[in-house]
C-alpha positions as CSV (number, residue, x, y, z in Angstrom):
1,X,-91.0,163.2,-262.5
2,X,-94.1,161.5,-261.1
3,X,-93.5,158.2,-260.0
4,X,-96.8,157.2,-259.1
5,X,-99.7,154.7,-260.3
6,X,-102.4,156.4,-262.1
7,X,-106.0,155.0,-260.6
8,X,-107.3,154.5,-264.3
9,X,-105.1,151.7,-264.7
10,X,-107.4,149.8,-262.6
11,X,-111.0,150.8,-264.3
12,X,-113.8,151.0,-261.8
13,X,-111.4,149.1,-259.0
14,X,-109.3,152.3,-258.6
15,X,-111.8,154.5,-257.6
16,X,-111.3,154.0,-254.3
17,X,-107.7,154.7,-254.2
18,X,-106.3,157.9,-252.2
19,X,-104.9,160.3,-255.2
20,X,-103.6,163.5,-256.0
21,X,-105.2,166.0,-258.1
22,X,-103.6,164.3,-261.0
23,X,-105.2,161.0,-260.1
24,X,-101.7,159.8,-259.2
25,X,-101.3,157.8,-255.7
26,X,-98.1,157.0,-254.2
27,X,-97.2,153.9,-252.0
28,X,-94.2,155.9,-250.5
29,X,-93.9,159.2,-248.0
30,X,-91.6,161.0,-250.4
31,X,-94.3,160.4,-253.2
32,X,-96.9,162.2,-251.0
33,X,-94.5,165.1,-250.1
34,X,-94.1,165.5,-253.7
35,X,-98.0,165.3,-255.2
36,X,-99.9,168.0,-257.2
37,X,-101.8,168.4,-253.9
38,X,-104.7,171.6,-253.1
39,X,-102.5,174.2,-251.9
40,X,-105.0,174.2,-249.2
41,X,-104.0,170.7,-247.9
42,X,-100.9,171.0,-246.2
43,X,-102.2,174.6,-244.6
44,X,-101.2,174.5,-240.4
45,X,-98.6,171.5,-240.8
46,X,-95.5,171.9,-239.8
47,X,-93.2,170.0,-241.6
48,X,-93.1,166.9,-239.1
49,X,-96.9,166.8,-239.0
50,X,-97.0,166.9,-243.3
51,X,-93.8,163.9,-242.9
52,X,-96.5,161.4,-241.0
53,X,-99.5,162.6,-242.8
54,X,-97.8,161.7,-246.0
55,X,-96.2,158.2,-244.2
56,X,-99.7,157.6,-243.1
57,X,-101.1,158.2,-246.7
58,X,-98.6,156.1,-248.1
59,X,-99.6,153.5,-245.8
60,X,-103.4,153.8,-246.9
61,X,-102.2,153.7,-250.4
62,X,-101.0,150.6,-250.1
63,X,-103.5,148.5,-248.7
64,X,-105.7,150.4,-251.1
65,X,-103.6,149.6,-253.8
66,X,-103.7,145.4,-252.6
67,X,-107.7,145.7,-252.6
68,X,-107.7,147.3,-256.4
69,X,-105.1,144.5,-257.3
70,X,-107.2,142.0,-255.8
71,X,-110.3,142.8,-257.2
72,X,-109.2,143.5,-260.9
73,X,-107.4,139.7,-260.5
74,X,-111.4,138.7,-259.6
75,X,-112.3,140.5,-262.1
76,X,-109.9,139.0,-264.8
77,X,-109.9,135.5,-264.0
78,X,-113.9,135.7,-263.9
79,X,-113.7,136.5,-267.7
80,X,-111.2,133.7,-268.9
């Protein structure tokens, strides 16, 4: 089950938003460890190094997710 916010759901403001190959992000570490990642990405991590890589994507995801909020708010009230 993906738990994640799709970047279409904020038009042109989510394009900027860290995603998996889904076009899913996640605002937590467990939704990282559990993306539709390139089987490539997590090649050489051990499994500590792939726990704070995800926290710090997670992290990333958020204020990413604050900007898209932000701006599509903009955008919204703009065309009242």
């Amino acid at each position: 089950m993906n738990h994640g916010i799709h970047k279409s759901n904020f038009g042109l403001f989510g394009d900027q938003l860290p995603c998996d190959l889904d076009g899913y992000t996640y605002t937590t570490q467990q939704g990282w460890m559990n993306a539709n990642m390139d089987a490539m990405t997590w090649c050489g991590y051990s499994a500590r190094e792939k726990r704070d890589e995800c926290t710090r994507m997670a992290r990333e995801a958020r204020a990413a997710l604050a900007l898209a909020h932000h701006a599509l708010d903009g955008w919204r009230n703009s065309n009242r």
